[in-house]
N, C-alpha and C positions, 0 to 999 in steps of 0.2 A: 219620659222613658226613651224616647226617639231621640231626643239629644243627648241624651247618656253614651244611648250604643254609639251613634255617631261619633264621640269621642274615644271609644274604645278601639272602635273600627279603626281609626285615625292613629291612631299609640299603635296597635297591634299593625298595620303597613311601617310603621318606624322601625318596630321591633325586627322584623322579618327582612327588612330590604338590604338589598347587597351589600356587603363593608364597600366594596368602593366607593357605589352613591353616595353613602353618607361620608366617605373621605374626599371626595372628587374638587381639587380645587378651579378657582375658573382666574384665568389671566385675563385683563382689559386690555386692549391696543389702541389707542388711536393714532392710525395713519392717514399717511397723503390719499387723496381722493384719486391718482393717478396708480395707485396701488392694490385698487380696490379686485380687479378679478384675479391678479396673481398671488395676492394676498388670501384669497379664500381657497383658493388649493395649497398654500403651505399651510394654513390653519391647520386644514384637513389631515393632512401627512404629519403637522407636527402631532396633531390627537393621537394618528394612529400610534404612535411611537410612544406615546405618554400616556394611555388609557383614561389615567384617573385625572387628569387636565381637560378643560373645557376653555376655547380661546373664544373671545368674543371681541369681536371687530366694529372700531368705530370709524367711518370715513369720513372727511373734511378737509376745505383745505385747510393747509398746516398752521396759521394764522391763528384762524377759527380753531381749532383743536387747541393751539397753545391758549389761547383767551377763554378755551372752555377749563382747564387745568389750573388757572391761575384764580377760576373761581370757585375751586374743590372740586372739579369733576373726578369720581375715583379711577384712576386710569393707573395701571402698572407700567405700560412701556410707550414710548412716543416716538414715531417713525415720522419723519419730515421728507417733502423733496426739493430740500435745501440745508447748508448750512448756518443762514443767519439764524432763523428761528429758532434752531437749538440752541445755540449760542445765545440768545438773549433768555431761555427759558435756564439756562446755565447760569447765567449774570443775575436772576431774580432769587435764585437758588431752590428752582423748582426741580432739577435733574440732577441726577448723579452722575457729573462728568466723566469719573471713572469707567463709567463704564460705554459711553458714546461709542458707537463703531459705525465705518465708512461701509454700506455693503452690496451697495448698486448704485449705475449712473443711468443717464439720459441724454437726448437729443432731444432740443427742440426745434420744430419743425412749421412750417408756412405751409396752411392747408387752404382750399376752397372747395366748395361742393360738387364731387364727384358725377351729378346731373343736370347738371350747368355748363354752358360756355363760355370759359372764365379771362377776361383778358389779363390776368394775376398770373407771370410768369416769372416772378420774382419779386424783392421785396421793393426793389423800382417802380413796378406796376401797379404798387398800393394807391401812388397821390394818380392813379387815372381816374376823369370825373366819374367814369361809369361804377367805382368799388365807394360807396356810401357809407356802406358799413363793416367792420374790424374787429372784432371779436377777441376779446383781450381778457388774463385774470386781472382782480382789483389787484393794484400793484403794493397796496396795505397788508392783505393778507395771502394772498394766492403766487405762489411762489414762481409758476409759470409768469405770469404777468410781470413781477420782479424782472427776470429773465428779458421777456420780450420788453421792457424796459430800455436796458440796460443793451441792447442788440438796435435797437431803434433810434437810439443815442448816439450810438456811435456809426450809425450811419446815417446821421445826422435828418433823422425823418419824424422823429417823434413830436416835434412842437408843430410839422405840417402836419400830420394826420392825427392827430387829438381831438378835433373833431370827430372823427369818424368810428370814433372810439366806442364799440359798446363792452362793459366792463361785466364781469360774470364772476361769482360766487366760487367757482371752481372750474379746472379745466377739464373737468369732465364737462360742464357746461356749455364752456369756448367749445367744446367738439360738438357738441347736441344743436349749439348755434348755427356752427356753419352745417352740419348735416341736414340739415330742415331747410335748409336756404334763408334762414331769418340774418344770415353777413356771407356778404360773399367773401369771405376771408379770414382766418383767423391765425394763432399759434397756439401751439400743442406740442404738449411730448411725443417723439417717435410711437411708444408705445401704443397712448391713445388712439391714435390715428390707424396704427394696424388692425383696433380692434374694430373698426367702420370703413374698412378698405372699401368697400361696396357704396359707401356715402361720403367717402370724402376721397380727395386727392391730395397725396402730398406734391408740395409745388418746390421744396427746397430745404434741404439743412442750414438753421440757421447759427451764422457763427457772433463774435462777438461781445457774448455775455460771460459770466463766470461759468465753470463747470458746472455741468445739472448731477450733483453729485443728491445720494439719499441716507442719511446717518439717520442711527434708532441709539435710544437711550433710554436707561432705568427713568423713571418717577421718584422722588425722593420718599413720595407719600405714600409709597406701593405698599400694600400692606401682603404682598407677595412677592419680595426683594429676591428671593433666591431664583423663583421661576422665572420672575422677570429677565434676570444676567442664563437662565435656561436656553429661553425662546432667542434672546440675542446671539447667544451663540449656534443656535439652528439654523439662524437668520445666512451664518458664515458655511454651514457647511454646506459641501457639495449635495446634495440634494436640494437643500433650498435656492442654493442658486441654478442648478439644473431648472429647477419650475422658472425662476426668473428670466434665463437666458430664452426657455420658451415663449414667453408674453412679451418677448424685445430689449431686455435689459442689458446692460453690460456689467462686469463685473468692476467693481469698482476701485 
């Protein structure tokens, strides 16, 4: 008898609950890890705007994200903060190129820890014996790392300080590294760093690499292709970039 009504009670809150609830669809996102708090106030604002929309945010670096996609993770949209990895999730024919859009950039930047006194006055300063350690993304999947790659190369430093090299999962971690003091040194996006002004120091814009540009793209497997090219287009309008240009971004 007690499992009876339990299921009645359970039908009868079905019966009764708002039309929205039960229409209410939900959008996946998986973005760059570098995205992760300006991305949760556009969520918010795109909700407000779209009621019966639920956006749910996955953060990683872009690498990670794309190798989670390529093994059915159900995701609707994929925001990168780079070009190649879209491009390759393009060439597998996991995205819907059509709809790829350009819609913030980045700086990346030479930080060291803010409670420290750092003989790291530039990126010359790196090979001094006293900087051990370098705080870096894996340059496989973490797109900053790519970047600081590619900037170390051409000024010709990367094969002397490879040693010194500790390699981090994401650059939210490169920041978490050098703010603890566990490298006196790292690189990071502009943005990053503004959000630990108090624990780190920027010591220089760094040039050299390709642009830190950020494109988003449909999922081909969306099983919400409409909302998916929705939210991308939110991603463009002035108020999405209003929040962005808040957290550091540029427009792209």
């Amino acid at each position: 008898m007690k499992r009876f009504l339990s299921v009645l009670f359970a039908a009868l809150v079905l019966l009764v609950a708002p039309p929205s609830l039960a229409m209410a669809q939900q959008l996946t996102v998986s973005a760059a890890a570098s995205l992760t708090d300006a991305f949760k106030e556009v969520g918010a604002k795109f909700e407000a705007t779209h009621p019966d929309i639920t956006v749910r945010f996955n953060f990683a670096a872009s690498g990670v994200l794309l190798q989670q996609i390529r093994q059915g993770a159900p995701v609707d949209v994929f925001v990168s903060a780079d070009e190649q990895t879209v491009t390759r999730g393009v060439d597998a024919g996991l995205f819907d190129a059509a709809t790829r859009r350009d819609f913030a950039a980045n700086t990346l930047v030479l930080i060291v820890p803010a409670a420290q006194s750092s003989p790291v006055k530039s990126m010359a300063d790196l090979a001094n014996p006293a900087v051990q350690r370098i705080a870096i993304g894996k340059t496989s999947t973490v797109p900053v790392g790519g970047y600081t790659q590619q900037a170390l190369e051409k000024a010709a430093l990367w094969d002397a300080l490879a040693p010194k090299f500790v390699q981090a999962d994401s650059v939210r971690q490169v920041l978490d590294y050098v703010a603890r003091g566990e490298a006196e040194a790292g690189f990071v996006y502009r943005t990053d760093a503004l959000l630990m002004s108090d624990k780190v120091t920027i010591v220089q814009a760094v040039g050299g690499h390709a642009p830190v540009s950020y494109p988003v793209v449909a999922v081909r497997a969306s099983r919400e292709p409409a909302l998916a090219k929705t939210f991308i287009a939110y991603l463009l309008s002035p108020q999405a970039q209003e929040i962005l240009k808040r957290y550091g971004f540029a427009h792209s």
